[in-house]
C-alpha positions, -999 to 999 in steps of 0.1 A, spaced: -631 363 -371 -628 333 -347 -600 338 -315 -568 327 -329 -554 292 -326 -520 285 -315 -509 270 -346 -516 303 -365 -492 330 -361 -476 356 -364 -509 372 -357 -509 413 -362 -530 441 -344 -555 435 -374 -560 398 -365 -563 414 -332 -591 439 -339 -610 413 -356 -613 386 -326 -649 387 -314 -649 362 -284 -652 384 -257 -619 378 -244 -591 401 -238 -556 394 -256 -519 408 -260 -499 396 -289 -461 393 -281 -440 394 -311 -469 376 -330 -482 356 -309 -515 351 -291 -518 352 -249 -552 349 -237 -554 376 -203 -586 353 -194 -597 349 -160 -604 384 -153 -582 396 -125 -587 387 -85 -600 412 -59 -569 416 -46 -553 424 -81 -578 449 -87 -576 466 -53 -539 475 -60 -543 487 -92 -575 509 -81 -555 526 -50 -525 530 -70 -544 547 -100 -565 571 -74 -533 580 -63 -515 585 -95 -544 606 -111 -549 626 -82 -510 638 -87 -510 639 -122 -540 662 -122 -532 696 -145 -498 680 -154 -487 667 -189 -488 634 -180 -524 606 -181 -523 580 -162 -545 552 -174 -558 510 -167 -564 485 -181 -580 470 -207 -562 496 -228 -545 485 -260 -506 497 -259 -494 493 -295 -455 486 -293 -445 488 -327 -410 483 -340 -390 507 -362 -408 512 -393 -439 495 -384 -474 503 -392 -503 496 -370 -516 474 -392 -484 451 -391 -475 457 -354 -471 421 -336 -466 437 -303 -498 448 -286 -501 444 -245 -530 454 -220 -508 471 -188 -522 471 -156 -514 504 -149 -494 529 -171 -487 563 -175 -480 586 -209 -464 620 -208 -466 627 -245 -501 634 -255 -496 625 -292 -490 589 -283 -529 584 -273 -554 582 -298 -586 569 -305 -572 532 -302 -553 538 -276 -518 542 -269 -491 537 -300 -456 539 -285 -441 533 -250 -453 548 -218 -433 565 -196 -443 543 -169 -459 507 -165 -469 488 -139 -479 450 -137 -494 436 -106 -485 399 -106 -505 369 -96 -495 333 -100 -506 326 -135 -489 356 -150 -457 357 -132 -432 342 -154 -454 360 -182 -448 397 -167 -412 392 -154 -399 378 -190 -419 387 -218 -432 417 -208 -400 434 -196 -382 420 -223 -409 436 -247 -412 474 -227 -375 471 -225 -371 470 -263 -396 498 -265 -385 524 -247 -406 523 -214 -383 543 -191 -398 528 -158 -414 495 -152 -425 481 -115 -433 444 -112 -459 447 -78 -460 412 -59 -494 419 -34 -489 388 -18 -450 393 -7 -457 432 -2 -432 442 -23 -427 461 -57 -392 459 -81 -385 488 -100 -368 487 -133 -353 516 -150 -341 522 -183 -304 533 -186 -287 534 -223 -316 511 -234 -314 481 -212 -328 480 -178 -307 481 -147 -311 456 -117 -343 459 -99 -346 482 -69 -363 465 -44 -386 481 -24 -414 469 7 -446 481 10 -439 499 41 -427 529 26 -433 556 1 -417 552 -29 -410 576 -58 -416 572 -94 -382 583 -108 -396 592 -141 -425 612 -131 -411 643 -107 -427 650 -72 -450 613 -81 -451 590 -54 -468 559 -43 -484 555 -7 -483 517 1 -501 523 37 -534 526 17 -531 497 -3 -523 476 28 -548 486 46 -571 482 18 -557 443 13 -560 439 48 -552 399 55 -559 390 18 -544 371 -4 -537 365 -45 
């Protein structure tokens, strides 16, 4: 099946696992967003020191960490895969219930998602996206901004999320919903050194 067009929608997760084009998509209540160019350096260098960090904590726990490209199916109540209109590619994420991962790979909300912004997805991650994990359950989202070295932390409370905590990059900063989890931003700075988005 050719990539879909704008005009056609709603598109479903089995539009979705028929595109061919070699490019990586989310579909946000039905529609179509094309995650094309890949990510910068300096996206990727966040996501890889935060994941080392993260799987070396999680390690002979409960709960995976895992990156992206992984297909999170967000379906709403009653939903089958088939019909979902919600799938999204998080940057980072982790899952504490093992039954949620399968062979497609996640159905349900993480625990925990993260989003490393860059200029083209910024409205994207701090809008749709929240509004989308929000309505699904994810019980902590962090928006990372690598170039103003900081990170704002949502958390879910009686379904909605409450006002971001926001937090530098010159500290260590817990993961409320993952006990004794914590990331070390020293690394990651030093690692982006003078870079740039």
């Amino acid at each position: 099946m050719p990539a879909p067009k704008p005009v056609h929608a709603p598109y479903t997760y089995t539009d979705y696992l028929a595109w061919d084009d070699g490019q990586r998509w989310e579909i946000i209540d039905g529609e179509a967003i094309c995650m094309s160019p890949a990510p910068t350096p300096v996206h990727q260098t966040v996501v890889v020191e935060v994941a080392a960090q993260l799987v070396q904590q999680l390690r002979g726990k409960r709960c995976q960490a895992f990156v992206s490209p992984i297909d999170v199916r967000l379906p709403k109540p009653g939903q089958s895969d088939e019909a979902t209109d919600r799938v999204l590619q998080p940057d980072l994420l982790v899952v504490c219930d093992p039954d949620k991962v399968d062979q497609r790979g996640v159905r349900g909300a993480p625990d925990f998602v993260i989003e490393v912004l860059s200029p083209s997805t910024l409205s994207h991650d701090h809008v749709r996206k929240r509004r989308v994990y929000e309505a699904a359950g994810v019980r902590e989202y962090w928006l990372v901004h690598p170039r103003d070295r900081v990170v704002l932390i949502y958390v879910l409370e009686n379904g909605r999320y409450s006002a971001p905590d926001v937090r530098e990059f010159n500290e260590v900063t817990p993961i409320g919903v993952l006990p004794d989890v914590v990331v070390d931003w020293a690394p990651v700075v030093e690692r982006l050194g003078a870079e740039t988005p």
